[in-house]
N, C-alpha and C positions, 0 to 999 in steps of 0.2 A: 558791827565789824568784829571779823575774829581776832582774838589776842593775836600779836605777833607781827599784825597787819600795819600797813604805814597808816599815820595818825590824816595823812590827807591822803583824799582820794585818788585812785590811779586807776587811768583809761587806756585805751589801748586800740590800736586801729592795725588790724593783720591780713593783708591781700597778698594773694598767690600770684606770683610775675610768673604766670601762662599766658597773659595777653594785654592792653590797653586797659587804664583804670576808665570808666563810663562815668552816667549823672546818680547814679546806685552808688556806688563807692564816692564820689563825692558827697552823697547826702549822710551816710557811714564816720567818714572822716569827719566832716565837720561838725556834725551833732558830737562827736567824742572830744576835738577840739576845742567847741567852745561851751560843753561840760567843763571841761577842764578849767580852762581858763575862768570862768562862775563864780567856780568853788575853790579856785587858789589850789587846786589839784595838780598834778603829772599828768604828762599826756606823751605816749611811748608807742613807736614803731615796730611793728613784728613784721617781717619775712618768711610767708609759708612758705619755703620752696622745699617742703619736702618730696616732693614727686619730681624724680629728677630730668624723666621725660617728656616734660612738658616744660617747667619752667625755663626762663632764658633770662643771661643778666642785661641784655639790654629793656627786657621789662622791667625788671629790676629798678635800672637807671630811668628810667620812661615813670615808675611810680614815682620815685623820690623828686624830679622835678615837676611832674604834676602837683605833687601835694605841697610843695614851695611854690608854686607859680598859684595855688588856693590860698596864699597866705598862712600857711601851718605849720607852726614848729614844735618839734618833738626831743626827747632827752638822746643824747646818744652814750652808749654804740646801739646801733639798731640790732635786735636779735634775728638771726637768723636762724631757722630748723635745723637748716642742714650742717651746722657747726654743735646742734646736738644732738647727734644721734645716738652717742655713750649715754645720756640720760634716758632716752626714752626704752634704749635696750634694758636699762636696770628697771624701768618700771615695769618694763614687759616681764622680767624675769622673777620680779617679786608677785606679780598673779600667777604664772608657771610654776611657779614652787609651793601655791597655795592652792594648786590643781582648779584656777581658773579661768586658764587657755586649755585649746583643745587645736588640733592642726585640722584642717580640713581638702581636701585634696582633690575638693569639685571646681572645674571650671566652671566659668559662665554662663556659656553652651550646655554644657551635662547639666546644669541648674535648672537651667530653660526649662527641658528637654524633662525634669524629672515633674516639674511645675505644670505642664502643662499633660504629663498621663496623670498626675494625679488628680488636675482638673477633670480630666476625661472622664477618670473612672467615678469620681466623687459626681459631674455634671453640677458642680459649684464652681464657681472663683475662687481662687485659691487668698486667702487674708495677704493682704500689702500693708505694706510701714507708712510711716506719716508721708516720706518722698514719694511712695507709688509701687515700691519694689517690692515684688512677691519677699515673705518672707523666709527664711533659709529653712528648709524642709527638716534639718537637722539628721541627713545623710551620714556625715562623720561623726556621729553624737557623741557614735556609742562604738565607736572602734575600741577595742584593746590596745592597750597600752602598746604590749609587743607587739604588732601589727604595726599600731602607726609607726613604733623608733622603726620596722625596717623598711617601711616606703620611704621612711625620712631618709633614711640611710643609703638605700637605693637612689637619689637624686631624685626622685618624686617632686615635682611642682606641688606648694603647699603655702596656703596661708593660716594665719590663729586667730581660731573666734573664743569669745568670750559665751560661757553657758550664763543665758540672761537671768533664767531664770532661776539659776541655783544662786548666782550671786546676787540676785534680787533679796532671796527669800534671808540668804546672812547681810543683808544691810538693813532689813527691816522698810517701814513707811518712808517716803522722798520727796520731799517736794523743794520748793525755792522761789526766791523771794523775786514777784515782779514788779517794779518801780513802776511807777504812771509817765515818769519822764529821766532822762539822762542822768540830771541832777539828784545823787548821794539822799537828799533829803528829801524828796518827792515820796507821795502815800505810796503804798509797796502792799499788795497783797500775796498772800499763799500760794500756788501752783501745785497740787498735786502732780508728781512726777510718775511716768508711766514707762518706767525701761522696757517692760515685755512688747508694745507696741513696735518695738524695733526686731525682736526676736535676737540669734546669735548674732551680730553685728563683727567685720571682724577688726581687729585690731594691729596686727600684723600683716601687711598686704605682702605679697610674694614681689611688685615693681616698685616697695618704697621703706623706707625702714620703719614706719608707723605709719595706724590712719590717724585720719583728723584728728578722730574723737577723741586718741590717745594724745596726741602731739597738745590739742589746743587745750586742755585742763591742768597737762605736765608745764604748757611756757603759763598758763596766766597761774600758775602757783609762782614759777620760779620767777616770773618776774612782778609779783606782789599785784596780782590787779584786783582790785576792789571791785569795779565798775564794768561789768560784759556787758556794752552797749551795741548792739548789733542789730540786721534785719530780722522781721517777723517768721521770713519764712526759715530759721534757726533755733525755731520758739521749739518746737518740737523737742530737737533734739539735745535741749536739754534734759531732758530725763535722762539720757545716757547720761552727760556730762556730772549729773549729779552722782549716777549712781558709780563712776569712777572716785568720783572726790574722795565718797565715802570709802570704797576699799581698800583708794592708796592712801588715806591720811592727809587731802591736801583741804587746805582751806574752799569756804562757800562764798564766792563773789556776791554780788546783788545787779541783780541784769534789768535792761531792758530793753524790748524787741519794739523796735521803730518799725513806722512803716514802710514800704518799699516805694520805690519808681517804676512806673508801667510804661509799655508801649504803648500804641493806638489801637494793640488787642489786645491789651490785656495783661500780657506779659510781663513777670518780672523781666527789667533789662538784666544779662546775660553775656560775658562774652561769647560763651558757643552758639548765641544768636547775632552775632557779630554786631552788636548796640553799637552806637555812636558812642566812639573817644573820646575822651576829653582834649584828647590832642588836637584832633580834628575840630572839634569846636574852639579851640585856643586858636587852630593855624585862621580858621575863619574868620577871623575876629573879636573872638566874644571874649569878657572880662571876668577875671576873676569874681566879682561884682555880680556879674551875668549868672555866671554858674548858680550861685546863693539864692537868685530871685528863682528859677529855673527849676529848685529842688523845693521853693516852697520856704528859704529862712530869708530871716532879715538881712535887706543889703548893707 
């Protein structure tokens, strides 16, 4: 545990109200929940809503009584992102001053579109990130400075990515510690960490004041979490995560990536694949009790 850190363990359960918590986030919750509870630890609610276009407060209200109607209690005031977004502008501004953001001014489409001639001309695949996504060709690499201040300035659409690889090579070797189970005290082995696998990732999105990647290692610093107990398929993108720790100075959690909940193909459950609700399973009938046996824990 890093100096500084609270002397008991602190977990942390963070869904984005875009839609219906499912039997995925229950299995999330509760593994963090009764971690907590274990080891005489905290156990703290985050509020992603920093994407403003999607989220809505009656998801919101729809999480917090789901996760009560599971039996789960957490410290309050619950954090919300969107109540800091003067923090995450000062982190953004302390790599902007250490020349490591860069603006980039490619849409989606122009990405596509640049990914798929360079496929042509190559007759390769172009390398994808551990999620599947071509990685960013590095188009606005290498703009001049004066060039980008006057698109910026022009009202230009623009996001900031991070050079992975130059900030790689000044943080040196990465890895981080993965637990066998929830519990603080469970065997924990090494992880080499691999940021370049993500290529420029950006961190300033043009529809939200910060991405994930920047948001979720600025709140588990500022709100002390020890314990990044989350799904497997997040395993990955810790090597980002770490490799911000290291250039903003924030403390090294101890994680572990659980497994997930499938559908009948396979699938992780998903709201964008519209998984069954927890609500809908609650109006059904079914018991908080139910839920537990259902994800596989003790009822």
């Amino acid at each position: 545990m890093a100096d500084g850190q609270s002397a008991r363990p602190v977990f942390r359960f963070a869904p984005s109200p875009n839609g219906y918590l499912h039997l995925g986030h229950a299995l999330s919750a509760l593994i963090n929940g009764d971690a907590a509870q274990a080891c005489e630890g905290r156990f703290l609610l985050r509020i992603e809503d920093i994407d403003p276009a999607r989220c809505r407060p009656e998801y919101e209200a729809a999480i917090l009584e789901d996760l009560a109607w599971l039996g789960l209690e957490w410290e309050e005031p619950v954090r919300r992102q969107s109540e800091h977004v003067a923090l995450y502008r000062r982190r953004l501004d302390a790599l902007r001053a250490r020349g490591l953001l860069y603006p980039c001014f490619c849409s989606r489409r122009a990405l596509a579109q640049c990914v798929e001639a360079l496929e042509k001309a190559s007759g390769k695949a172009w390398r994808r990130d551990p999620d599947g996504a071509p990685l960013y060709p590095g188009t606005c690499r290498g703009l001049s400075a004066d060039l980008a201040a006057r698109r910026i300035a022009d009202g230009e659409p623009h996001a900031w990515r991070l050079p992975v690889a130059r900030a790689s090579a000044a943080c040196g070797v990465l890895a981080w510690h993965e637990h066998e189970a929830a519990d603080p005290a469970s065997p924990s082995r090494l992880v080499p960490a691999d940021p370049l696998a993500w290529g420029d990732v950006i961190l300033d999105r043009r529809d939200a004041p910060a991405s994930y990647h920047l948001a979720v290692v600025t709140d588990d610093a500022a709100q002390g979490i020890t314990q990044v107990v989350r799904g497997e398929d997040l395993a990955a993108a810790t090597a980002i995560h770490r490799l911000l720790q290291r250039l903003l100075g924030l403390p090294e959690p101890g994680y572990h990536h659980h497994r997930l909940i499938r559908d009948e193909e396979g699938r992780k459950l998903s709201k964008s694949i519209a998984s069954t609700a927890l609500r809908a399973l609650r109006t059904a009938g079914a018991t908080s009790r139910d839920i537990r046996m259902r994800v596989g824990l003790a009822g």
